[in-house]
Z-matrix of the N, CA and C atoms (Angstrom, degrees):
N
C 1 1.453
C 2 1.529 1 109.89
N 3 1.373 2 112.34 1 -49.00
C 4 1.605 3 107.93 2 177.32
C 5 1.403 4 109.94 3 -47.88
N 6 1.509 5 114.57 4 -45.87
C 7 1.695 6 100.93 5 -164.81
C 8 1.326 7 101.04 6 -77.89
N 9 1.189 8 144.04 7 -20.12
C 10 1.394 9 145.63 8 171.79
C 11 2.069 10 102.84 9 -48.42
N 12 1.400 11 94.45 10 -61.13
C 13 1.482 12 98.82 11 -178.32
C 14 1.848 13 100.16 12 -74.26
N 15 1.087 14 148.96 13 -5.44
C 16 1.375 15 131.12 14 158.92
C 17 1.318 16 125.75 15 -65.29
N 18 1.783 17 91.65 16 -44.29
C 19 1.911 18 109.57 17 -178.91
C 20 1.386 19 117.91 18 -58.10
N 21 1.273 20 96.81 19 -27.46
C 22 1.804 21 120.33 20 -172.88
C 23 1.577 22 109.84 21 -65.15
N 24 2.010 23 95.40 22 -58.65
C 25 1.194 24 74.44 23 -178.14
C 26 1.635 25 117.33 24 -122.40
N 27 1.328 26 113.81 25 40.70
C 28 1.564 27 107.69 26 171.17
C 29 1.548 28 98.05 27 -75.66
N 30 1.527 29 132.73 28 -22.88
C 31 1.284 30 90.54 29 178.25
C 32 1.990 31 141.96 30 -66.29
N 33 1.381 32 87.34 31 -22.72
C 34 1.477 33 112.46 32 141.44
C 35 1.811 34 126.48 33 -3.08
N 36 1.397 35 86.15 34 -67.31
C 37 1.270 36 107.12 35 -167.05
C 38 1.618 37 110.08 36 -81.99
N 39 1.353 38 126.29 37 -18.15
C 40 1.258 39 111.72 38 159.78
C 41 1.146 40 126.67 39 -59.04
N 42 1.573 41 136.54 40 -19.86
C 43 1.277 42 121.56 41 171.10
C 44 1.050 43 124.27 42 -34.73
N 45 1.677 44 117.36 43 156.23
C 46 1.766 45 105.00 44 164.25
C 47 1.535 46 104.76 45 -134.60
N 48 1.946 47 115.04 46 46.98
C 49 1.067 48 127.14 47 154.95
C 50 1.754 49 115.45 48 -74.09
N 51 1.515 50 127.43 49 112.14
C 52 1.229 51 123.96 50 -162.05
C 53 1.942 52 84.92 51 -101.92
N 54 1.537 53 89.62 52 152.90
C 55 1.574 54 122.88 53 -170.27
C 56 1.908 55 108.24 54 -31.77
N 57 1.934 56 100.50 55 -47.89
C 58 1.154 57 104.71 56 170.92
C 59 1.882 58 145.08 57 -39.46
N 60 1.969 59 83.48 58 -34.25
C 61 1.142 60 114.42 59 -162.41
C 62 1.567 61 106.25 60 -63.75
N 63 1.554 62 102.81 61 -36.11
C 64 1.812 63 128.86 62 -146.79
C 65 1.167 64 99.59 63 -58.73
N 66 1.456 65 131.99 64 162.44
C 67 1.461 66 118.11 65 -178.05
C 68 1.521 67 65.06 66 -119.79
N 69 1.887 68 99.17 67 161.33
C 70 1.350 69 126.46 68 169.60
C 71 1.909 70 112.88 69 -63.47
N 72 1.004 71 101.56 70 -32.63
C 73 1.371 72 103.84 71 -179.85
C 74 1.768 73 125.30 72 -79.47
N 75 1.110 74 118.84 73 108.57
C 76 1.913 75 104.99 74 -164.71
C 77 1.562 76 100.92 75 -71.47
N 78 1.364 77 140.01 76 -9.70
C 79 1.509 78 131.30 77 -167.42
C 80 1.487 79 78.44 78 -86.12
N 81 1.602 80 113.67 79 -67.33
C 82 1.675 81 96.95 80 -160.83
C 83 1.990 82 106.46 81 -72.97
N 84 0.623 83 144.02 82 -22.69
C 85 1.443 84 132.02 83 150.95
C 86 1.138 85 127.16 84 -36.74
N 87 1.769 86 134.00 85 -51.90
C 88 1.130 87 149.85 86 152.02
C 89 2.091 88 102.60 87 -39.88
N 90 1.301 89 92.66 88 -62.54
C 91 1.955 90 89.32 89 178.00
C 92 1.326 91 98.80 90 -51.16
N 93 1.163 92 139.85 91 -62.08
C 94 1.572 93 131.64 92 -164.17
C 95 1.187 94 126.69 93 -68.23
N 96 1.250 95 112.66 94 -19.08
C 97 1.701 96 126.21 95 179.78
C 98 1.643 97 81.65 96 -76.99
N 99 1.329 98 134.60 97 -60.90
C 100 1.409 99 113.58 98 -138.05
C 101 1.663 100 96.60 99 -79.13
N 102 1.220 101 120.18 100 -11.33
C 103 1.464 102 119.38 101 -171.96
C 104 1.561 103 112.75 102 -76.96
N 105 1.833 104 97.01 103 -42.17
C 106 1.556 105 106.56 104 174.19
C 107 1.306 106 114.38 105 -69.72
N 108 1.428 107 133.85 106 -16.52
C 109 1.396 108 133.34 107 173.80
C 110 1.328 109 95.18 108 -62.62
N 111 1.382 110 148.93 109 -73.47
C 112 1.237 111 150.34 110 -153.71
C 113 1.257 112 126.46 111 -87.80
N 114 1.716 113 118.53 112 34.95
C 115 0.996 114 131.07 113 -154.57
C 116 1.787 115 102.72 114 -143.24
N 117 1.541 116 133.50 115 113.90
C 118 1.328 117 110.15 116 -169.31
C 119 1.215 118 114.28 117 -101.38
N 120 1.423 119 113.08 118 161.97
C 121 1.457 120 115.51 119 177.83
C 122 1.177 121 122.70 120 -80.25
N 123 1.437 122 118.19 121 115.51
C 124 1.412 123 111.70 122 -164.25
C 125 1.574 124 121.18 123 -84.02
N 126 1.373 125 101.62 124 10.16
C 127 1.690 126 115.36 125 -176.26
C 128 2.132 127 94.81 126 -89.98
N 129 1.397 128 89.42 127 -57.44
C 130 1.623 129 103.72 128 -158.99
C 131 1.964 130 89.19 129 -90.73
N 132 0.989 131 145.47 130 10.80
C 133 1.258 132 145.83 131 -153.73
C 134 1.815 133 113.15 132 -12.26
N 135 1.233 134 134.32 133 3.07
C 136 1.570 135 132.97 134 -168.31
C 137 1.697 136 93.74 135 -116.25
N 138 1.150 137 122.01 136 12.90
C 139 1.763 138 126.98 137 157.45
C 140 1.122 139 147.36 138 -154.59
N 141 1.085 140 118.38 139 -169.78
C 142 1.720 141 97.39 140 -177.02
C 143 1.658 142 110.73 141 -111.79
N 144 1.380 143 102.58 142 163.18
C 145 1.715 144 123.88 143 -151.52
C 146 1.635 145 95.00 144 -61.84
N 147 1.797 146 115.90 145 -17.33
C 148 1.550 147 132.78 146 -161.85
C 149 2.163 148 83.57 147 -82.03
N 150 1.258 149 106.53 148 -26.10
C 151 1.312 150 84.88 149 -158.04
C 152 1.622 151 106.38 150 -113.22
N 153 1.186 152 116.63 151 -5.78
C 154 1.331 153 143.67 152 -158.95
C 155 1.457 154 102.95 153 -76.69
N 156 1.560 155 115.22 154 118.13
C 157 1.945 156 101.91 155 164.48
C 158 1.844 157 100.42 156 -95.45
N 159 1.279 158 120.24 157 23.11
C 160 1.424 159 89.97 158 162.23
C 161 1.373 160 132.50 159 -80.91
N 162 1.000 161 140.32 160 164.55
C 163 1.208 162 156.87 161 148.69
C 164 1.437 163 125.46 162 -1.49
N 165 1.605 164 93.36 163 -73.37
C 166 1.715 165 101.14 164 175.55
C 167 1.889 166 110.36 165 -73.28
N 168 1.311 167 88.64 166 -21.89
C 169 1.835 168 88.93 167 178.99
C 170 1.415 169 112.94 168 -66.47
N 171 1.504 170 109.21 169 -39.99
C 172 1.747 171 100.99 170 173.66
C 173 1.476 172 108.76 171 -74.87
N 174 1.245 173 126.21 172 -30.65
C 175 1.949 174 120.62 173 171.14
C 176 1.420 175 86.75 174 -51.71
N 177 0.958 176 139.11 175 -55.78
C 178 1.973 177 129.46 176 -148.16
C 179 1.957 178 90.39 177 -74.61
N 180 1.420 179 110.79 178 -50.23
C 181 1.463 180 97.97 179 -172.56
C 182 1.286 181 111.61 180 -47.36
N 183 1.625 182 105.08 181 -42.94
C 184 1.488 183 98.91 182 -156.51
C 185 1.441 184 117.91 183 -65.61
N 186 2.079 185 98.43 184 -28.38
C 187 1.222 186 95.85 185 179.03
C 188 1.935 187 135.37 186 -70.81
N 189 1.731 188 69.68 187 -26.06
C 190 2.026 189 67.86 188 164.58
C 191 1.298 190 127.14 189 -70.96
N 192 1.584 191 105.19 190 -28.18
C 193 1.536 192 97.75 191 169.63
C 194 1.652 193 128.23 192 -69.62
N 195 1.613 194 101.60 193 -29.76
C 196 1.733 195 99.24 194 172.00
C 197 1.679 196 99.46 195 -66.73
N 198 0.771 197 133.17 196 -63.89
C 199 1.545 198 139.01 197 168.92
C 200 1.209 199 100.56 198 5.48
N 201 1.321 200 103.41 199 -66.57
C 202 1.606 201 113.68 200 -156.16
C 203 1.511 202 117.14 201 -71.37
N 204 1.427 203 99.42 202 -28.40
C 205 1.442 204 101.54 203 -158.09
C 206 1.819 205 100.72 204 -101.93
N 207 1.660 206 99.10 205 5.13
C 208 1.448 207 92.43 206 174.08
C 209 1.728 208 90.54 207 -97.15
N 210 1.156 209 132.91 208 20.16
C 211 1.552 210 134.68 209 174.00
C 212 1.504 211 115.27 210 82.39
N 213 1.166 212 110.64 211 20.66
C 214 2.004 213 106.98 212 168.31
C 215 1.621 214 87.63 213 -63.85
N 216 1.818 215 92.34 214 162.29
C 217 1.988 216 104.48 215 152.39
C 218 1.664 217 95.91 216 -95.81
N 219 1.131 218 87.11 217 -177.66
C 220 1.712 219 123.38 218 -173.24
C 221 1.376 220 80.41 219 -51.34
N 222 0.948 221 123.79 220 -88.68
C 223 1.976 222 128.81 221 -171.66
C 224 1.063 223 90.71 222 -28.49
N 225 1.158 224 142.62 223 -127.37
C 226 1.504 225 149.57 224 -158.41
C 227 0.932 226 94.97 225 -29.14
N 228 1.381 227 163.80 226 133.61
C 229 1.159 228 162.45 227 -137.07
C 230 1.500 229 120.09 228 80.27
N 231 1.355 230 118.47 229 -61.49
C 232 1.456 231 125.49 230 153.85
C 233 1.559 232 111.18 231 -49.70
N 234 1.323 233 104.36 232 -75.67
C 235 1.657 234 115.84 233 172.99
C 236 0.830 235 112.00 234 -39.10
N 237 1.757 236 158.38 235 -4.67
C 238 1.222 237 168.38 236 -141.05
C 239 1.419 238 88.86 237 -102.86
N 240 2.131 239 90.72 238 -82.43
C 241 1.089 240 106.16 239 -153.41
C 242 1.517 241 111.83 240 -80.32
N 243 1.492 242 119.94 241 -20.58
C 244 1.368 243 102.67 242 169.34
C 245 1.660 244 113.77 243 -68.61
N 246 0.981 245 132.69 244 -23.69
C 247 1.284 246 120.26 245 157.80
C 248 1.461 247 124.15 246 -34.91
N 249 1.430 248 99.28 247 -65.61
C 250 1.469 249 107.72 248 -170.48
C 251 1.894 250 108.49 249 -67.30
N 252 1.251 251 108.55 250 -14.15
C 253 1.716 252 111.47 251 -160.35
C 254 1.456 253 103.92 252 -123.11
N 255 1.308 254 131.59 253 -11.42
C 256 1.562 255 143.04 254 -179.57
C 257 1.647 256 93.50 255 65.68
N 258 1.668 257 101.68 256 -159.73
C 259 1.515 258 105.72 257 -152.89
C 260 1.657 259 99.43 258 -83.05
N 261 1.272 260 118.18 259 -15.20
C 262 1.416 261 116.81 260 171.99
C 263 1.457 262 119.41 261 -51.33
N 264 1.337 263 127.60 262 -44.67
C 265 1.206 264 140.51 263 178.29
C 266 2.016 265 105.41 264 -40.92
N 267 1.063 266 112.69 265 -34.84
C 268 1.726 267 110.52 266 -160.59
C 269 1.706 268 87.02 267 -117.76
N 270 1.422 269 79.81 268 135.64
C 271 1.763 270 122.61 269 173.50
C 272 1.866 271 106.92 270 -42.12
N 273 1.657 272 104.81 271 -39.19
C 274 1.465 273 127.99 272 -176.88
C 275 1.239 274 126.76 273 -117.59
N 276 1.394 275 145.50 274 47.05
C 277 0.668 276 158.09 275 139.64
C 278 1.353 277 128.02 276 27.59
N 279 0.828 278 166.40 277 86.84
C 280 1.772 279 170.62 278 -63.37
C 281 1.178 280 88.46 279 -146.25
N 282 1.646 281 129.78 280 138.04
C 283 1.458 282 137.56 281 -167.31
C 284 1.826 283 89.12 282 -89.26
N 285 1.167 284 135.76 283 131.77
C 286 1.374 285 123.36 284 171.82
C 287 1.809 286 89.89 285 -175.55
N 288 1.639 287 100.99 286 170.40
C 289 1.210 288 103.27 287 -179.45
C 290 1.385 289 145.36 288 -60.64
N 291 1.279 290 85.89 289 -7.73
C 292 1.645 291 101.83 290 178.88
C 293 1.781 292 112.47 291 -103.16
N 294 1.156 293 101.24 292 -2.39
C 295 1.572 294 105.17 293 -179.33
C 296 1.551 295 106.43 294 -131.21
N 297 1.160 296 116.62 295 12.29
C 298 1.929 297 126.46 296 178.17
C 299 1.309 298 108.02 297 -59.41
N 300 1.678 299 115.12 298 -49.86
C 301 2.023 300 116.36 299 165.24
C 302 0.945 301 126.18 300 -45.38
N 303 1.631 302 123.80 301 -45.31
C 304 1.422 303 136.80 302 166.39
C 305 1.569 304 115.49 303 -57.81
N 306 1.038 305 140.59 304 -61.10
C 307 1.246 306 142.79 305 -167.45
C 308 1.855 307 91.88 306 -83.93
N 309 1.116 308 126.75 307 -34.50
C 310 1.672 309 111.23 308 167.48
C 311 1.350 310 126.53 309 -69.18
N 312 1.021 311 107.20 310 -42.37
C 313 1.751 312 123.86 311 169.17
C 314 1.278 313 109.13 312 0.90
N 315 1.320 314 101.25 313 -84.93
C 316 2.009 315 112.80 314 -174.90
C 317 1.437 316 112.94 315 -41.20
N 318 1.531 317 115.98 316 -35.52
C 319 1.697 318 118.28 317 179.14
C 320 1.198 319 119.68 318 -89.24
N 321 1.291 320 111.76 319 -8.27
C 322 1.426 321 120.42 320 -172.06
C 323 1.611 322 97.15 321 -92.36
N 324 1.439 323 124.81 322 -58.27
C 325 1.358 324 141.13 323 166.87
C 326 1.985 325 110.92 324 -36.95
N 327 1.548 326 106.73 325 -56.26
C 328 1.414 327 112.27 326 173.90
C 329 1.064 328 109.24 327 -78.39
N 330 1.628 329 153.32 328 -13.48
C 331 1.612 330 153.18 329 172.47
C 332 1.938 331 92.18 330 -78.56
N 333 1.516 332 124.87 331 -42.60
C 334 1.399 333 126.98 332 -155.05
C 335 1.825 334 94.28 333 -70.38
N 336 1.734 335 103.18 334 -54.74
C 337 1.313 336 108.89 335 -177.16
C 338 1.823 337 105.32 336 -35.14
N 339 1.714 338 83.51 337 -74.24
C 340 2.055 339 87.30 338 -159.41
C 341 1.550 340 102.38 339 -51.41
N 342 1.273 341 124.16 340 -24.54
C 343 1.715 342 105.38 341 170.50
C 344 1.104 343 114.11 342 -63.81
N 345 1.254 344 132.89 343 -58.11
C 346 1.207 345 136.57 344 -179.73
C 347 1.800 346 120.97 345 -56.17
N 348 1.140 347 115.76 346 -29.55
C 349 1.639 348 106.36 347 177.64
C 350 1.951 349 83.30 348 -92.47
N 351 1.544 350 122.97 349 -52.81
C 352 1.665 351 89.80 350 -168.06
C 353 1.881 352 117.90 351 -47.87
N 354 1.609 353 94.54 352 -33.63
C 355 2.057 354 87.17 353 177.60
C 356 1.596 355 117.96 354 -47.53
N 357 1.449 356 109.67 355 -50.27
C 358 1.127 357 113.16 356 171.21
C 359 1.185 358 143.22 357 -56.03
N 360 1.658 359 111.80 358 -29.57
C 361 1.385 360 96.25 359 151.71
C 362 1.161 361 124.50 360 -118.76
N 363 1.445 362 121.66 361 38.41
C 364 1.473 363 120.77 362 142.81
C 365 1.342 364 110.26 363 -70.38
N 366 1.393 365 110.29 364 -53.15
C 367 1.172 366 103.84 365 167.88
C 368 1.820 367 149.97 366 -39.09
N 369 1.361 368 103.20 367 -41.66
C 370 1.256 369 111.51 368 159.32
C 371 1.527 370 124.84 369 -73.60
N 372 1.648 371 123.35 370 -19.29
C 373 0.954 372 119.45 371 -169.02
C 374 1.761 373 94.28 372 -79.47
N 375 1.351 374 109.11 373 -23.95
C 376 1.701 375 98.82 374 -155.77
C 377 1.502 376 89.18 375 -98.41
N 378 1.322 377 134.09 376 5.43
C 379 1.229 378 115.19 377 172.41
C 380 1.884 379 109.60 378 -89.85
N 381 1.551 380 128.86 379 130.71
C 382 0.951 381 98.79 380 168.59
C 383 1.648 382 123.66 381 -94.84
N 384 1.012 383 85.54 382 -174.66
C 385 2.110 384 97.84 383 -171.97
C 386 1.455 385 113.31 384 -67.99
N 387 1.649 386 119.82 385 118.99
C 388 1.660 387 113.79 386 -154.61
C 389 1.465 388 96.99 387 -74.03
N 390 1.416 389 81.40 388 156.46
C 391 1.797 390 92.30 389 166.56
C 392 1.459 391 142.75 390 -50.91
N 393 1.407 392 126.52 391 129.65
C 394 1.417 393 98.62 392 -167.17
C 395 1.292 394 129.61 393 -77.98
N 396 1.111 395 134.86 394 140.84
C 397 1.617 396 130.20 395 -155.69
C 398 1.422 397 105.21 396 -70.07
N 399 0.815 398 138.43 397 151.78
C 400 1.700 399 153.59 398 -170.51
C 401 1.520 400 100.49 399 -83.59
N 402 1.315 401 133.45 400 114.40
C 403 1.801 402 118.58 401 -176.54
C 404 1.633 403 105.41 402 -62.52
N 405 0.967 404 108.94 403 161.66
C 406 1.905 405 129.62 404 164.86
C 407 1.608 406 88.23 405 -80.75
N 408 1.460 407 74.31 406 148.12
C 409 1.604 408 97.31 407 160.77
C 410 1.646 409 124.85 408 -50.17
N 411 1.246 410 106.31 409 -45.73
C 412 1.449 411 115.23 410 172.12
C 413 1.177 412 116.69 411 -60.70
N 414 1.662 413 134.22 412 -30.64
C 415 1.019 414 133.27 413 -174.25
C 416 1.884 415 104.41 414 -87.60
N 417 0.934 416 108.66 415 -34.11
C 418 1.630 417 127.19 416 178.99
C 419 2.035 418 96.43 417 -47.37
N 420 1.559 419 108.44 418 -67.62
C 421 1.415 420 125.32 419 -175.34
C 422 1.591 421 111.91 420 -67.91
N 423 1.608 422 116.77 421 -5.85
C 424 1.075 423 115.88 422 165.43
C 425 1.624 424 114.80 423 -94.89
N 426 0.893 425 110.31 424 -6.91
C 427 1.705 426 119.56 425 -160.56
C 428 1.934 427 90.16 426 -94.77
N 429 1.632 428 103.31 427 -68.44
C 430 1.568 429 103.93 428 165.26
C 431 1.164 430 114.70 429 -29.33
N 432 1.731 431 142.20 430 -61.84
C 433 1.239 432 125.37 431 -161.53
C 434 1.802 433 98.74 432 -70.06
N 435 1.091 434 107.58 433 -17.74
C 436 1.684 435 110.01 434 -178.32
C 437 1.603 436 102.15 435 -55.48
N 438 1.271 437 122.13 436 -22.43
C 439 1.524 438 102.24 437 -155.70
C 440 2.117 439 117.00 438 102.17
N 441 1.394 440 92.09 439 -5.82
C 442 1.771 441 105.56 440 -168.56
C 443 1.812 442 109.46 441 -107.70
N 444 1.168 443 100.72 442 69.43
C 445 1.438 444 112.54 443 172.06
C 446 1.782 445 122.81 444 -74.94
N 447 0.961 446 132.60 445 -44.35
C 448 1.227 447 143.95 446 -159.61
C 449 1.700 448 102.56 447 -88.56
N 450 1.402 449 137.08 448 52.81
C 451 0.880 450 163.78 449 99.97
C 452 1.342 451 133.36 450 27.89
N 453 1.808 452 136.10 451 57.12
C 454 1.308 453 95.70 452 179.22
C 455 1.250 454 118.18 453 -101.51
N 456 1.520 455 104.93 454 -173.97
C 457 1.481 456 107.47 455 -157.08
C 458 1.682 457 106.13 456 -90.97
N 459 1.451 458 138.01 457 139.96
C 460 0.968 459 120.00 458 -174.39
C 461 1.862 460 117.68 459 -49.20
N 462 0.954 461 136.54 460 -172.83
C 463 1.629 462 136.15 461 139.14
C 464 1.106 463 112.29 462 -111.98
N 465 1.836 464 131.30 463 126.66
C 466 1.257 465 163.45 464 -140.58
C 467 1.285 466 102.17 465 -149.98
């Protein structure tokens, strides 16, 4: 049972919200954790500001938490900071014209692959297997001293 309750909650423990950070209140703490999950770090850019020990990531925590506690919702709060940070700032990115490459990427990348390995082996299938070269004489008189007499001759 203990390791059941460790597995549970070491994920927990990746945060890199420090004790200071915590607001006294667990409803608005709970609101700010879920806002800082979806929010990226623009120092470390591959996580979120919830998990981030940089610098500017704890300015962004802190700021969602003053945010909060001056009474924005979650929206205004988001909307805050994507204002101030553009669409880079969030984990999710708003589907729109300026971010259509980004959110296509992965299909565009997995459509390029399967073209590219099906060309290839259409390609190999329709090539056939070259002819075998006919040996030189020299290679013929090298094969004899081998012990390799019985020899046939290609057909040409």
């Amino acid at each position: 049972m203990g390791v059941f309750i460790a597995l549970v909650l070491f994920p927990l423990t990746a945060h890199a919200v420090t004790p200071g950070e915590r607001l006294a209140d667990p409803a608005l703490e709970a609101r700010a954790r879920a806002i800082t999950t979806e929010l990226r770090c623009l120092v470390c850019q591959n996580q979120s500001i919830d998990d981030s020990d940089a610098s500017l990531a704890k300015d962004l925590r802190v700021l969602v938490r003053e945010k909060l506690k001056e009474g924005m919702s979650d929206g205004e709060v988001r909307e805050f900071v994507h204002a101030r940070y553009g669409d880079f700032v969030l984990l999710r990115p708003p589907v729109k014209p300026g971010t259509l490459l980004l959110w296509a990427a992965p299909l565009i990348a997995l459509l390029a692959g399967a073209a590219a390995i099906w060309m290839a082996a259409r390609r190999r299938a329709g090539v056939p297997a070259a002819p075998a070269k006919a040996l030189s004489e020299e290679e013929r008189a090298r094969l004899k001293t081998l012990g390799v007499s019985d020899l046939e001759r290609p057909k040409s």
